[in-house]
N, C-alpha and C positions, 0 to 999 in steps of 0.2 A: 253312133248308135250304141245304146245300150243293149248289153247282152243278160238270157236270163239270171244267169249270177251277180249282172251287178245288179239287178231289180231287185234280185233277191236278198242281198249284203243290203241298200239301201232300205230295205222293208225292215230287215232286223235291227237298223241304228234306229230308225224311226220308231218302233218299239220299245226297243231299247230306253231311248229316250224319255216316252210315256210313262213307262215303270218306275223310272231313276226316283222321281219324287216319294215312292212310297218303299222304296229301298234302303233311302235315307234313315240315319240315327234318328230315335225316337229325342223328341223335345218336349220340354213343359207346356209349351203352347200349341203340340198340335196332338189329334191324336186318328190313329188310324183304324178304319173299319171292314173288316173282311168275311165274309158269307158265299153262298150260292151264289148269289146275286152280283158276286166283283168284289170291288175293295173301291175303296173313298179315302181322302181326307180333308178335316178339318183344322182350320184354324180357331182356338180355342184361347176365351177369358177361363180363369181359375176363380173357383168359387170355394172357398176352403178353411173359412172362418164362420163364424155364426153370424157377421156382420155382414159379409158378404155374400152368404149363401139365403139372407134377410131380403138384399138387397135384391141379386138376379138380375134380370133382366127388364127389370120396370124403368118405365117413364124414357122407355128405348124406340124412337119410330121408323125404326129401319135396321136390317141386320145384313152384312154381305151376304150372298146364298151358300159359300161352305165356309161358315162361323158360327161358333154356337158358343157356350158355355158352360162347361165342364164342372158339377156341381161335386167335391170331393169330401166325405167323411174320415172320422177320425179311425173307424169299426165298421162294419155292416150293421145297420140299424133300418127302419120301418123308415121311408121316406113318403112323407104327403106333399104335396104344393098346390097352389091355387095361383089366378092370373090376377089377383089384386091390383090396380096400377100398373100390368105390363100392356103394352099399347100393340103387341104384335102376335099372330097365332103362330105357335110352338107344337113341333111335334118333342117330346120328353123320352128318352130312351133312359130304360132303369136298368144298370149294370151292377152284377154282385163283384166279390171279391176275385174271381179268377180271369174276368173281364168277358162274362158272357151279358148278352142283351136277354133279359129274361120278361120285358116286360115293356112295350110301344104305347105311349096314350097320342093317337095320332091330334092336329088340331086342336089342340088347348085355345077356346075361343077368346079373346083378350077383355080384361076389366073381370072376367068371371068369378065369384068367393067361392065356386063346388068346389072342394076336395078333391085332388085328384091322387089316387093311393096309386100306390108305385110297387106295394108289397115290400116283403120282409125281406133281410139278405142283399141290402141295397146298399153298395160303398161309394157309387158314382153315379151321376144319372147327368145326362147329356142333350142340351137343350138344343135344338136346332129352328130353321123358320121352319113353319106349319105346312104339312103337302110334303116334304123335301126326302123322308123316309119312303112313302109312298110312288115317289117318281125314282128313286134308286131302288127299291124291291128290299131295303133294308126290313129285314124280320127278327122275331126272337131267336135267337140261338148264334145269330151275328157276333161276332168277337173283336172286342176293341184294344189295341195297345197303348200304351203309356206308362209313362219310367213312373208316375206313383203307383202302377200296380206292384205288387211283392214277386218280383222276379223265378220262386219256386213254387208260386200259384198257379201263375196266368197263363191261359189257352195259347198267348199268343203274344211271348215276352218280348220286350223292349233288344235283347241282341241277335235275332230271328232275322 
């Protein structure tokens, strides 16, 4: 028979354990998201050239559910996109320089040419599948890490 301390020791490795993943050293492939709401992460393509950040996520028809695409500038700049040739709906998260979520276009509907503006002050914008913000509570002001953020910027730097 288990007694309540070891219930309770047993509770805390199993926790323990849950957390471990997002305790982990920050990597170029993943990146982590933290709010109200909990924390998440993703595993993440790098989008960080004009060829690939051209490219995105089109002519894609099926994504894991925590994978996205991590779309990186060179500065904060005005970022627009549209679903031309992407075959799957995308929620678009727009992150500035310090790794705040300042701006959600949930459901980007696939094949669509609208514009979708993202705003100004945009270093990173984080593509994920569509619905997938909405069922994690993820909102503007969510804070994301990643070693290309500038380490005496970020909300929520990469040795935290």
């Amino acid at each position: 028979m288990i007694g309540r301390r070891g219930v309770l020791a047993a509770l805390a490795a199993v926790l323990s354990l849950a957390a471990a993943p997002l305790a982990a050293a920050c990597e170029p492939e993943r990146v982590d998201l933290r709010g109200d709401w909990g924390q998440t992460r993703f595993t993440v393509e790098i989008a960080d050239t004009s060829a690939t950040r051209a490219r995105g996520l089109m002519h894609r028809e099926s994504m894991p559910r925590f994978s996205g695409m991590l779309f990186i500038y060179d500065a904060p700049e005005r970022a627009v996109f549209w679903m031309e040739n992407t075959l799957i709906p995308l929620d678009m998260l727009f992150i500035d320089e310090t790794g705040r979520v300042n701006h959600i276009h949930h459901e980007a509907q696939p094949m669509d040419r609208t514009a979708i503006d993202g705003g100004d002050d945009v270093l990173m914008v984080l593509e994920i599948n569509g619905g997938l913000a909405a069922q994690l509570g993820i909102e503007p002001g969510t804070e994301l890490r990643h070693p290309r953020l500038d380490r005496e910027r970020a909300l929520w730097p990469c040795d935290e």
